[in-house]
C-alpha positions as CSV (number, residue, x, y, z in Angstrom):
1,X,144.4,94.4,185.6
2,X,145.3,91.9,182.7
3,X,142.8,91.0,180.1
4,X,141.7,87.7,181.4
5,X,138.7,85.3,181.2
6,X,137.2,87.9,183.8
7,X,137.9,90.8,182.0
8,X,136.1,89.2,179.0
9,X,133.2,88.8,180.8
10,X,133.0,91.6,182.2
11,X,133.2,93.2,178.3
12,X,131.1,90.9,177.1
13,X,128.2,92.8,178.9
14,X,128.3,95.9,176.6
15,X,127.6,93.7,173.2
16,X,124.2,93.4,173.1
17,X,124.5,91.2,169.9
18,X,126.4,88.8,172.6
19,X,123.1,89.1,174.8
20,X,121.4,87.1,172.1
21,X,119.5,83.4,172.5
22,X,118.4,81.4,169.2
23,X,116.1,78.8,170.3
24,X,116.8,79.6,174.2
25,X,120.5,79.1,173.4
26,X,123.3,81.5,173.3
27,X,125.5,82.1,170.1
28,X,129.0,81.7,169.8
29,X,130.4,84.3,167.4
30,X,133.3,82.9,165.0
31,X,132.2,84.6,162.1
32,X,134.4,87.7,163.1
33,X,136.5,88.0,159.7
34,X,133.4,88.7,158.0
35,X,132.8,91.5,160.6
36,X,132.5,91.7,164.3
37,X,129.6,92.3,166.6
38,X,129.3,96.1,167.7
39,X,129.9,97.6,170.7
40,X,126.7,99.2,173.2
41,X,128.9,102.3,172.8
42,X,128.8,102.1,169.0
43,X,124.5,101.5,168.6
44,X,124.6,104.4,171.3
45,X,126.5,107.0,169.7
46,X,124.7,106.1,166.3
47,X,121.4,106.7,167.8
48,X,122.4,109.9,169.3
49,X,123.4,111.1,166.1
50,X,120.7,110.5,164.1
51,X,118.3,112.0,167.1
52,X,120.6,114.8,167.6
53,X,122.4,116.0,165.2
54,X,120.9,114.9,161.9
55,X,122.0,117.2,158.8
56,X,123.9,117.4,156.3
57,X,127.7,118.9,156.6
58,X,128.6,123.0,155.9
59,X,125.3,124.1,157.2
60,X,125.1,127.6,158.7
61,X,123.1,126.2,162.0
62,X,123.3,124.0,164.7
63,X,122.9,120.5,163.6
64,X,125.1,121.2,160.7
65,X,127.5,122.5,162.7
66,X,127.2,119.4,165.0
67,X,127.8,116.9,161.9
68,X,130.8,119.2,160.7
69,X,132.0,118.0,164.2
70,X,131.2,114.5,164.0
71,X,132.9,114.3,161.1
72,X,135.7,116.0,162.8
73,X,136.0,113.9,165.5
74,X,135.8,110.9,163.7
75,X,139.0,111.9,161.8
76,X,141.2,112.5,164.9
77,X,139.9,109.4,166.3
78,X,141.0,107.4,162.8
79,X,143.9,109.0,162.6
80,X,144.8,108.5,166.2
81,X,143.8,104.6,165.4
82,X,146.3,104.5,162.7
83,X,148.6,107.0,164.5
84,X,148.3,109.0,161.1
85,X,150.7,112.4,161.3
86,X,147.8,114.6,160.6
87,X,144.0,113.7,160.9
88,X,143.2,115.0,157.2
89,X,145.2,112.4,155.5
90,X,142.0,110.1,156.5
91,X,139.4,109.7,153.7
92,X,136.2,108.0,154.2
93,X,134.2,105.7,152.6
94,X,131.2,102.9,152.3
95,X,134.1,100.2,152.7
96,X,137.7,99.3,151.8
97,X,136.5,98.1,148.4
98,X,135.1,101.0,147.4
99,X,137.9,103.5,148.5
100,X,140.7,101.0,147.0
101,X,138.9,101.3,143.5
102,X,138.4,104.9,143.9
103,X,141.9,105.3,144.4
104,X,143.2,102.7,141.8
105,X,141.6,104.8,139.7
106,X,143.4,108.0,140.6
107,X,146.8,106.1,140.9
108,X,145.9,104.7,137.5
109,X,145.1,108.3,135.7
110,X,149.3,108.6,136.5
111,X,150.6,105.3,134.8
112,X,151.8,104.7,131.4
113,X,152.1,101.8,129.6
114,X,154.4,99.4,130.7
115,X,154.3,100.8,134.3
116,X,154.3,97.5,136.8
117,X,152.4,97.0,140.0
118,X,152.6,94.1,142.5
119,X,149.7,92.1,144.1
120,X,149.9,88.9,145.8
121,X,148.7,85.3,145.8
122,X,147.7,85.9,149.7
123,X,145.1,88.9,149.3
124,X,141.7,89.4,149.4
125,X,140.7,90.3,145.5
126,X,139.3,93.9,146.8
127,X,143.4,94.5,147.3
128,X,144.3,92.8,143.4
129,X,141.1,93.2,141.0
130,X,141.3,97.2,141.6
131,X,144.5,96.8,140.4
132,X,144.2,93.9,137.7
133,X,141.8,96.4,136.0
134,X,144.6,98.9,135.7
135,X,145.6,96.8,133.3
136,X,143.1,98.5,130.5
137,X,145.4,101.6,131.2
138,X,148.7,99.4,130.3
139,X,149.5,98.3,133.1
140,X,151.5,95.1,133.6
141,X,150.1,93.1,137.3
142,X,152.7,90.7,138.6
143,X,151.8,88.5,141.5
144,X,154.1,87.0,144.2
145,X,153.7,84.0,145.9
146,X,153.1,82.3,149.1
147,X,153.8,79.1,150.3
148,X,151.4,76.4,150.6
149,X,153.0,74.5,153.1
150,X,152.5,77.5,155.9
151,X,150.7,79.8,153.9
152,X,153.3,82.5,154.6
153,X,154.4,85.2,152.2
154,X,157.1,84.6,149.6
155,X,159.3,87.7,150.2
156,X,162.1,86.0,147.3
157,X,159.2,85.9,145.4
158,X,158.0,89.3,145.2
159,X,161.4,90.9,145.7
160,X,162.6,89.2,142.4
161,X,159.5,91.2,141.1
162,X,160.0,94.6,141.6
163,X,161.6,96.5,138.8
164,X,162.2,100.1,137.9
165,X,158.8,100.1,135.8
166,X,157.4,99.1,139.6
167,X,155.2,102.0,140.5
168,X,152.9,100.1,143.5
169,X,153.5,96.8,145.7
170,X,149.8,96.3,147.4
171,X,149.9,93.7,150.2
172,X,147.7,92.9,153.3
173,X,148.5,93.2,156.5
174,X,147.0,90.0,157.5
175,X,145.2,87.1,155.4
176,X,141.6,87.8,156.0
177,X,141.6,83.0,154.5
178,X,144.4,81.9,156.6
179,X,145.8,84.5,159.4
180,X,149.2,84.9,158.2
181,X,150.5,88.7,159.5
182,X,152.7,90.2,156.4
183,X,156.1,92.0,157.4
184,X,154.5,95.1,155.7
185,X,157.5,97.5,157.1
186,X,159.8,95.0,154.8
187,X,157.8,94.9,152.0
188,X,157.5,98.9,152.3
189,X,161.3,99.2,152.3
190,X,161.9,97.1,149.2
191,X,159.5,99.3,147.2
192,X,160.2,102.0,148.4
193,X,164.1,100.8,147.6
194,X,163.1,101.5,143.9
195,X,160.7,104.1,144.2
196,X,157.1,102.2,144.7
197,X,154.2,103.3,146.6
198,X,153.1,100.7,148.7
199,X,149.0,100.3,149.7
200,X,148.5,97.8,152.5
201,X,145.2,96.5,153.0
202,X,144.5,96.2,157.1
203,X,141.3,95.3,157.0
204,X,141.7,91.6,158.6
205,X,144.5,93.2,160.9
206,X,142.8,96.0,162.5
207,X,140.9,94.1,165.2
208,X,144.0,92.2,166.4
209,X,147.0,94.2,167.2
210,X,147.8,98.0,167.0
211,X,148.4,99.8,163.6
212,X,151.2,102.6,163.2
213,X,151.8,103.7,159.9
214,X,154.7,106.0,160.6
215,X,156.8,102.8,161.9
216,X,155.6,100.9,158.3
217,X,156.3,103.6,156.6
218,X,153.7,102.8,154.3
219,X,152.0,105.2,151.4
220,X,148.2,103.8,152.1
221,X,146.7,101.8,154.6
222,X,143.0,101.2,154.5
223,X,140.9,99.3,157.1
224,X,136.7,98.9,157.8
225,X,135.8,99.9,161.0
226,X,133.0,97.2,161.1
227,X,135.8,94.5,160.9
228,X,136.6,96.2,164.5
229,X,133.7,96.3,166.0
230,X,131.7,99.6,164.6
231,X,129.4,100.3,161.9
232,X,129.9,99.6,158.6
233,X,132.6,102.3,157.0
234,X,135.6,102.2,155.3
235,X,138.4,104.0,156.2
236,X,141.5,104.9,154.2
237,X,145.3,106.5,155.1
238,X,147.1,108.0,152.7
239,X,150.3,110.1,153.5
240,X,149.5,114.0,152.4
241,X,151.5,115.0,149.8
242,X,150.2,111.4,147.9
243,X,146.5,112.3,148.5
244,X,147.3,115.7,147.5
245,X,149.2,114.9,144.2
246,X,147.2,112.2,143.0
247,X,143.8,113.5,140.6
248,X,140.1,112.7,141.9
249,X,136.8,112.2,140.4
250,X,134.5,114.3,141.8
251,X,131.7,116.4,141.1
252,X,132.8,120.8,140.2
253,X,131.9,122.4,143.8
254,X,133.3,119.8,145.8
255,X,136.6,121.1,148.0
256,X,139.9,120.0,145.7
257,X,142.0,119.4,148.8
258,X,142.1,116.2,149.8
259,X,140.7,114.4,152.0
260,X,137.7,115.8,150.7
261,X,138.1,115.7,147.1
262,X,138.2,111.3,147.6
263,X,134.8,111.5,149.4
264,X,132.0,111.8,146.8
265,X,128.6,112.7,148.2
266,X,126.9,112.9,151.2
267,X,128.6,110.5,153.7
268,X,127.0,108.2,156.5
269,X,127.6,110.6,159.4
270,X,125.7,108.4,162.1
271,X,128.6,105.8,160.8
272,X,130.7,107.9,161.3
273,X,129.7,108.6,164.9
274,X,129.6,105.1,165.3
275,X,133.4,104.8,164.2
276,X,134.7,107.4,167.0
277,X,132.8,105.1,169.3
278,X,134.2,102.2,168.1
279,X,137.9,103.9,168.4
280,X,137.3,105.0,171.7
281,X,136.0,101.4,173.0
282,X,139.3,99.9,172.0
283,X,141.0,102.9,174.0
284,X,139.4,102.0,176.8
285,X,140.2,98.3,176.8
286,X,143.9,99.7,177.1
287,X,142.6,101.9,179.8
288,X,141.4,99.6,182.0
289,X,143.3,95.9,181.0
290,X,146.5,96.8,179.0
291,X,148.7,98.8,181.7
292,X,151.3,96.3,181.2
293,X,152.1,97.3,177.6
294,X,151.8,100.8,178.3
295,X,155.9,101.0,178.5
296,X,156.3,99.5,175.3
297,X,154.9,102.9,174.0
298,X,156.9,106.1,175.1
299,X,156.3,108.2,172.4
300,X,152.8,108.1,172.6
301,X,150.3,109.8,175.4
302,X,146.6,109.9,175.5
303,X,144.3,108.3,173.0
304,X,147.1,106.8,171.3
305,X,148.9,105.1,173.9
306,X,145.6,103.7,175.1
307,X,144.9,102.2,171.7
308,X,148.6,100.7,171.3
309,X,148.0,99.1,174.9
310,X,144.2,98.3,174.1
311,X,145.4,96.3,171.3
312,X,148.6,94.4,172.5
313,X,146.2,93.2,175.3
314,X,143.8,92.2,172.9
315,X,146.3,90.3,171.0
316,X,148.1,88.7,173.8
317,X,144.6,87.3,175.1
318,X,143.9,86.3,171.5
319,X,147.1,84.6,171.1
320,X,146.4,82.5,174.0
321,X,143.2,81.4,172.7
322,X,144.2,80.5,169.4
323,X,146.8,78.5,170.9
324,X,144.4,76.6,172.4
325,X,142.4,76.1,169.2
326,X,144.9,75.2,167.4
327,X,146.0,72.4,169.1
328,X,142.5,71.6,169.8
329,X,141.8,71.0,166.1
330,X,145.1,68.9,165.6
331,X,143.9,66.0,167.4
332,X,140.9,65.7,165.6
333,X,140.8,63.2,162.4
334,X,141.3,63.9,159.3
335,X,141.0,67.7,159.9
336,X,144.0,69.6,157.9
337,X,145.1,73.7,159.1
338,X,146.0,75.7,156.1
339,X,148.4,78.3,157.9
340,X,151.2,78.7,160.5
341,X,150.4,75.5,163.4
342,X,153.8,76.3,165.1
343,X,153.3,78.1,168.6
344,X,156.3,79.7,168.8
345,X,155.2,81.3,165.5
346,X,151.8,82.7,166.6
347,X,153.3,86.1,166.2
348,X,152.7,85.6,162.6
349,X,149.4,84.8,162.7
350,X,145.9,86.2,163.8
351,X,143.6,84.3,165.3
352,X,141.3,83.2,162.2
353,X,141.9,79.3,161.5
354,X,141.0,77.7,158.1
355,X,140.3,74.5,157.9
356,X,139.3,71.4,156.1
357,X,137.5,68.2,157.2
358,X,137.8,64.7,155.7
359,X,134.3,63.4,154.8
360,X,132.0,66.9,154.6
361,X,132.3,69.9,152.3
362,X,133.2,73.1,154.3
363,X,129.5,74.2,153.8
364,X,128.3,71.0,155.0
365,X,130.3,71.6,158.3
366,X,129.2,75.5,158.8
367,X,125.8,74.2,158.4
368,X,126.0,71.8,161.1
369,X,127.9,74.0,162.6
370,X,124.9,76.6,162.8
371,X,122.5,73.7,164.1
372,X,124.4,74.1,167.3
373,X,124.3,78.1,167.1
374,X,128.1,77.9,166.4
375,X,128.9,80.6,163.8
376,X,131.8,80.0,161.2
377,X,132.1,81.2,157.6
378,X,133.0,78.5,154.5
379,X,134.0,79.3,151.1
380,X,136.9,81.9,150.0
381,X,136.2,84.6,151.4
382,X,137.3,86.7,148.5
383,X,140.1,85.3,148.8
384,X,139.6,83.8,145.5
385,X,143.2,83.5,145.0
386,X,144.1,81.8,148.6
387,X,141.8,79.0,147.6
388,X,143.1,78.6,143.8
389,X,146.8,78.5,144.7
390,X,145.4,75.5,147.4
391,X,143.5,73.6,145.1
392,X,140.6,74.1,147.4
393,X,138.2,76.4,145.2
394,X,136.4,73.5,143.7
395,X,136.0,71.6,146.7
396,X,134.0,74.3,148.6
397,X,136.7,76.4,150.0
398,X,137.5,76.3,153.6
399,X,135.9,76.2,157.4
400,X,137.1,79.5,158.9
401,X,136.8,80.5,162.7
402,X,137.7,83.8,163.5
403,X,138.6,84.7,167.2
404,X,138.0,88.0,168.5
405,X,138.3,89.2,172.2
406,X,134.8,88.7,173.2
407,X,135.4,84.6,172.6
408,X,136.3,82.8,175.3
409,X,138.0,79.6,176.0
410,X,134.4,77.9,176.8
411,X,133.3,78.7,173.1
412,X,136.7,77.6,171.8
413,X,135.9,73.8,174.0
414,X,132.3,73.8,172.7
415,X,133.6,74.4,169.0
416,X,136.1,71.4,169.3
417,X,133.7,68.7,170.9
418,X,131.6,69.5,167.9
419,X,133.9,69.1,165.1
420,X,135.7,66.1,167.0
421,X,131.8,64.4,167.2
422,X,130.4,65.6,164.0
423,X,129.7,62.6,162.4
424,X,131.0,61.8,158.2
């Protein structure tokens, strides 16, 4: 069974956040980039742990011993999400912010002066200000470039950047502003041509498609589960031997091996709960709707497979959908895309669309917007840079709609009559 408009209804059913009326009117849920509604499975297994298990971790009896395997689990399943080699090269944290300064910090004990890293023009600033700051330690930034015509990456750019002082290249996957998907295996190959570490930032990418960091060949990867419809965690690969090399700040009796010695304090364990849940929903979305991407994935069995065909479902019926959007918005008036418009170039995009509309600040059309119990975000997204390079910064930003699978094409119809009637 494919993941169709009956499918979707049918999954629909287990968000209760999807259940939800304002005024006696349903909500339509674009506001997915900024994170996505949670899964039944997700509030369940939460709930469970905090009634169940609750403790803290190494404790000699039986709901310390439960957390020790929560926290377990939770591993494997990240690791299987991320089809990680080995399920202790994932660290945990409140969010990707917080692990990618954590870590900057480490990489940044290991630089000298004069050492170069790359950022880009495209990122959200929690995957360039944690690096920017290295530059207290000596460090010289570079950034690279996109294009503002399509808002795709300028891979000239940055390769003309990378030098033998280049220690790290960090990139996202996907452009939480505009949707454009990266070719992070290619920008992993060129630094690692001259010996860089590369730290991808998946965040935006996570929900959409499936993640494999042994095909990237990346150093770091780090994602939020709440971005895929869990609690709110962050989540962070890094290949062994670099997690094991680099230093950590931590406090004396905490373990020295990582992952452990990059988690400091007590961590959410009913998030953590949450985040196997979360894992195991998507597996089960290639369970039951993604048998026809199954073959794509011989090398994998179990959880794994299921997640790579969970996720090229998802992306297939998300690809539809935004194809519908896009065009949608094209007719309308004085309404400008910033991003990839082409179809036959959808494979380079996710589904989040950023827009701008003659006549009304982007506030003034998420406000409206939210009169109808439409949901969109407006601003930058911090994605500070994104709007500077466009200009757009001073005038508000941009509209962004996010698809996810739960949207369907109705919400998609309803969203355009209201921007092509709004009046200005």
């Amino acid at each position: 069974m494919a993941l169709d408009k009956a499918a979707v209804a049918t999954l629909r059913t287990a968000f209760p956040a999807l259940q939800q009326t304002v005024n006696g009117h349903p909500i339509i849920f674009f506001d997915g980039p900024g994170g996505t509604q949670v899964h039944g499975s997700v509030i369940e297994a939460m709930g469970r742990y905090l009634t169940e298990a609750n403790s803290n971790t190494g404790g000699a009896f039986h709901h310390g011993r439960r957390t020790d395997e929560t926290v377990a689990e939770a591993r494997r399943a990240l690791a299987d999400f991320v089809n990680a080699r080995r399920s202790d090269e994932i660290v945990f944290g409140p969010n990707m912010t917080t692990l990618t300064f954590n870590l900057s910090r480490a990489i940044g004990k290991t630089l000298e002066a004069g050492d170069e890293i790359v950022v880009t023009h495209l990122d959200h600033d929690a995957n360039i200000a944690p690096w920017v700051a290295l530059r207290e330690r000596g460090a010289v930034v570079r950034y690279a470039d996109f294009d503002p015509a399509d808002c795709t990456l300028d891979l000239v750019d940055l390769r003309s950047l990378l030098t033998e002082r280049t220690k790290l290249v960090a990139v996202g996957y996907a452009s939480n502003a505009v949707g454009t998907i990266n070719d992070v295996r290619r920008i992993a190959e060129l630094a690692h041509d001259i010996g860089a570490w590369v730290y991808i930032d998946a965040v935006h990418y996570a929900p959409h498609g499936p993640i494999d960091v042994q095909a990237i060949d990346c150093d770091f990867l780090v994602c939020s589960t709440y971005k895929f419809f869990g609690p709110h965690l962050g989540a962070l690969y890094g290949r062994y031997e670099r997690l094991e090399a680099l230093p950590a700040y931590k406090v004396r009796p905490a373990d020295s091996d990582p992952p452990y010695k990059f988690e400091t304090g007590t961590q959410s364990f009913e998030a953590l709960a949450g985040a196997t849940a979360a894992v195991n929903y998507l597996a089960s979305v290639g369970q039951r709707f993604g048998g026809e991407f199954t073959e794509a994935f011989p090398g994998f069995e179990g959880r794994r497979r299921d997640l790579k065909a969970g996720l090229s479902a998802i992306r297939a019926y998300e690809h539809e959908q935004c194809q519908r959007l896009v065009a949608g918005l094209q007719e309308i008036p004085g309404l400008r895309i910033y991003g990839i418009t082409d179809p036959s170039r959808f494979d380079q995009r996710v589904p989040t669309v950023s827009f701008t509309l003659e006549g009304l600040t982007p506030h003034e059309v998420a406000r409206r917007l939210d009169e109808a119990n439409i949901f969109v975000w407006d601003g930058n997204f911090y994605a500070l840079a994104v709007t500077e390079r466009l200009c757009l910064e001073e005038h508000g930003g941009l509209v962004r709609v996010g698809l996810a699978h739960y949207n369907t094409t109705e919400e998609v119809d309803t969203l355009l009559g209201m921007l092509a009637d709004m009046p200005r």
